[in-house]
N, C-alpha and C positions, 0 to 999 in steps of 0.2 A: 128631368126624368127621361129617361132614354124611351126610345119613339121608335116612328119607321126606318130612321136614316141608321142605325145599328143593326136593324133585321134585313132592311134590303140592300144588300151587299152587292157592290154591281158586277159583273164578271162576264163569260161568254153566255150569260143564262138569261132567263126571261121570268122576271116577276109576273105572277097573278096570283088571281082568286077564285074559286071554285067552290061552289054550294054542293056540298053531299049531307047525308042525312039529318039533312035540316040547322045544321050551322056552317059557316064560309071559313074554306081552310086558304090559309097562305101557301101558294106553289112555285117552286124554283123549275122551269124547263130548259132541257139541252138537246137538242138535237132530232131525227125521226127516225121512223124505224117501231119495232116493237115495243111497246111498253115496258119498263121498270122504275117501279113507285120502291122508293128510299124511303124510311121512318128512322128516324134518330130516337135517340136514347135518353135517359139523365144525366148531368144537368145541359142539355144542349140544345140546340133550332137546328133549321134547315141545313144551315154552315159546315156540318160537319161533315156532310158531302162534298165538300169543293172540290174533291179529286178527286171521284168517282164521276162526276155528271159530267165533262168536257171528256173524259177519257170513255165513258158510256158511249157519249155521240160520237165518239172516232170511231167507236166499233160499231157502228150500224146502229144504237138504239136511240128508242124514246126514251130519256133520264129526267124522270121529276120526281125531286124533295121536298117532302112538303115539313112546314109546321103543324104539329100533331095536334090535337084539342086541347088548348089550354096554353098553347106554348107558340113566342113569336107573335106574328099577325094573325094567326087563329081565330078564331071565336071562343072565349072564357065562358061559357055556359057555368051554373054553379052542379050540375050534374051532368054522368054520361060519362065516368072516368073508371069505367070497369069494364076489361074486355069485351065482353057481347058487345058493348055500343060503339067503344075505340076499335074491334073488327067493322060493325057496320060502318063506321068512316070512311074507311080503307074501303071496302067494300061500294059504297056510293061514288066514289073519289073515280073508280078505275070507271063506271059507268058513266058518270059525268066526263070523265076526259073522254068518250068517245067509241070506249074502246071492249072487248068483251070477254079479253084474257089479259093478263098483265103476271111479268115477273115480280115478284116482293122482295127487299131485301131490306132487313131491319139489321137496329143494332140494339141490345140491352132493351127496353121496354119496348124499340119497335121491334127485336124479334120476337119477344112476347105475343104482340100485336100480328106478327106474320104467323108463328105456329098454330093463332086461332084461328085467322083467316082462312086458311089452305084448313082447316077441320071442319067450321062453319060454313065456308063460303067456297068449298074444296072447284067447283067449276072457273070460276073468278080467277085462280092462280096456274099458273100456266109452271111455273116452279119456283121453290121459294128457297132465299139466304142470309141466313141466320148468323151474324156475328156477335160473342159475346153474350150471348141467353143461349139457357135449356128451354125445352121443351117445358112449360106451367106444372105439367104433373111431374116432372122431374126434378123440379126446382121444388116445390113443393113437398113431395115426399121428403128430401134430402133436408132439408130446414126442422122435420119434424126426428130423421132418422140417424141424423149426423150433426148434432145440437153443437159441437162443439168446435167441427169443423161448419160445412155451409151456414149451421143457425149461428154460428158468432160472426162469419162473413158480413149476414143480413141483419146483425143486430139494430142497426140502425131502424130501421122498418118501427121497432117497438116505441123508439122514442119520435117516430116521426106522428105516433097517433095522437099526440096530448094539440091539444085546441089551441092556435094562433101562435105561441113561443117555436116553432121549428120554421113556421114564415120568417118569422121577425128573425132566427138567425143566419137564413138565408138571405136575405137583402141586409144585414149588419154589413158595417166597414164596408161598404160597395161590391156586398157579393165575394167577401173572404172566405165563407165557408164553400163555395164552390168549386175555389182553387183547393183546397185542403181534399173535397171529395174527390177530382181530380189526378191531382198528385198522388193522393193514396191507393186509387186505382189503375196508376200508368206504369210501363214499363222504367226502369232506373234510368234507359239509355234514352230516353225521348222526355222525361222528365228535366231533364237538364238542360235541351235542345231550346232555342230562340224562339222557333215555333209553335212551341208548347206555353211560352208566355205569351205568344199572339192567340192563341186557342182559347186559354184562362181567361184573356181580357175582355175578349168579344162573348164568351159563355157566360162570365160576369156580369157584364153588360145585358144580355138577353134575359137574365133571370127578375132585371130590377124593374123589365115591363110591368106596369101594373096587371096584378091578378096572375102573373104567369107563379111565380114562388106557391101560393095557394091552391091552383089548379096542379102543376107539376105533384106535391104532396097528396091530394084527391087521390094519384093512381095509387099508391102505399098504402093508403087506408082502406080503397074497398081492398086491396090483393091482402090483407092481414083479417080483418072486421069478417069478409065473405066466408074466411073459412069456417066460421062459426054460425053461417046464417045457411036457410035452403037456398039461395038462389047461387052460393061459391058451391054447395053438395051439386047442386045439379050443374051448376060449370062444370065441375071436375066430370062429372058422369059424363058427358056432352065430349070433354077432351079427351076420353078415356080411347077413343078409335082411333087405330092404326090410318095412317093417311100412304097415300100413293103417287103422292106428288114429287117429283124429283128433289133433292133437299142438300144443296150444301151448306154443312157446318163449319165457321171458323169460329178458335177461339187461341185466347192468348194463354202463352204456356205460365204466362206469367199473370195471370189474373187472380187479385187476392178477395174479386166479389163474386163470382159466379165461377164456383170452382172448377177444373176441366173435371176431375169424375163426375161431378153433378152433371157437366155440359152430356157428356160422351152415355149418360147413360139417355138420354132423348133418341138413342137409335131406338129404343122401345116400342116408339109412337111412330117411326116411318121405316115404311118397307124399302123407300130406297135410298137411304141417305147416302152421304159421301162425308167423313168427317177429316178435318187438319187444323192442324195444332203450328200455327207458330210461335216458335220459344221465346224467341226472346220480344216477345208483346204484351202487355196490360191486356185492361177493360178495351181499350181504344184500338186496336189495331186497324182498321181502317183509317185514322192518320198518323197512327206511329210508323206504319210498313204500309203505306197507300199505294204504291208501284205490285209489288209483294200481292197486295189483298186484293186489287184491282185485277191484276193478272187469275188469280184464281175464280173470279168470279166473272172474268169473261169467257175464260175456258170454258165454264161451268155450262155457261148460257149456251153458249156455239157449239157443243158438244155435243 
């Protein structure tokens, strides 16, 4: 059963561990300078910054990826897998390192996780980038407004809710279906590429940790379940204010899960966003175009 030697991947970075709101997250560190906390996406860990955090620290910053609640060497809590609490992570995470402002850049659930943070936790984030997710109310609306567009995107979501059968075919054939997720959200021209079987392998592998397949699913079911309950009405209330925090947007022109009109309409929720689109990228575009994504996001910061 795969273990730490899959998660702690060695490189110019520095494994730990760090207690924030009350469970111990796994943290990858590169370099000093200002903070920027990386949150990855599904089906992924830490890893999928590998080219961002040595290329962070060339530019002057503090780069740390963490594993998200549930996912990696994390802490599998069986709750606590609904934004308000995955922000307070992020949120204790940036206190715990030390520190009293912090840049955010998420991808797909962690920029889910950063558009909360900078709304709930707007002091905490110094400015935030969003790869590959809208804004929650944008995503949201658009699933309920464009049923055939975004809601067939996210259909999956509906079959993710049925109890134990969507684990089990997550860890089937050694994590098959996470290459198929994958695949089906990546660009044609990085889909083909060597690297992209070394990405499948090791994200394969990190799904078959015990408890990660079950936690990772947790997030889909409060983000579906909530909307029918008060406490997703008063999320959404809660997300509903315009934020001021500087905000660049990437997404891929080629993204067949988070659409770009759904993406592009989250300029709604920030007064100063900065939105680009590159074409030819999937869901992934921080390692389909890492040189590409990299560079835009350290312009962003220095700017």
């Amino acid at each position: 059963m795969p273990g730490p030697a899959e998660i702690q991947v060695p490189g110019p970075w520095r494994h730990s561990g760090v207690s924030a709101n009350g469970i111990r997250l796994h943290t990858v560190e590169c370099g000093q300078g200002p903070l920027v906390v990386l949150l990855h996406g599904f089906p992924e860990f830490w890893w999928s910054w590998r080219h961002q955090l040595p290329a962070l620290a060339d530019a002057g910053f503090r780069a740390v990826a963490i594993d998200l609640r549930g996912y990696g060497e994390s802490d599998k809590p069986p709750r606590g897998y609904d934004l308000w609490t995955l922000a307070g992570d992020v949120a204790g995470l940036i206190r715990a390192l030390g520190e009293r402002r912090a840049v955010v850049v998420g991808h797909g659930w962690g920029g889910l996780i950063g558009w909360t943070l900078a709304t709930l936790h707007s002091r905490l984030v110094s400015s935030l980038v969003v790869i590959g997710a809208a804004h929650p109310r944008a995503l949201r609306r658009a699933m309920w407004a464009d049923v055939r567009g975004q809601g067939r995107a996210c259909g999956h979501v509906v079959g993710f809710q049925v109890p134990l059968l969507p684990e089990r075919s997550l860890r089937a054939d050694a994590g098959q279906r996470v290459e198929r997720i994958m695949r089906d959200r990546s660009g044609v021209d990085w889909a083909r590429t060597p690297e992209f079987t070394e990405v499948v392998r090791r994200n394969r592998s990190a799904m078959l940790v015990p408890g990660v397949a079950h936690s990772a699913l947790e997030y889909y079911r409060w983000a579906l379940r909530s909307q029918l309950r008060a406490d997703g009405r008063r999320f959404a209330r809660e997300l509903s204010r315009t934020i001021d925090t500087p905000v660049l947007q990437l997404h891929g022109g080629q993204d067949p899960y988070v659409l770009e009109p759904t993406a592009r309409r989250s300029r709604r929720w920030a007064s100063r966003l900065e939105y680009q689109v590159l074409p030819a990228c999937g869901h992934y575009l921080h390692q389909e175009a890492p040189e590409a994504t990299t560079a835009l996001i350290t312009r962003f910061l220095k700017g």
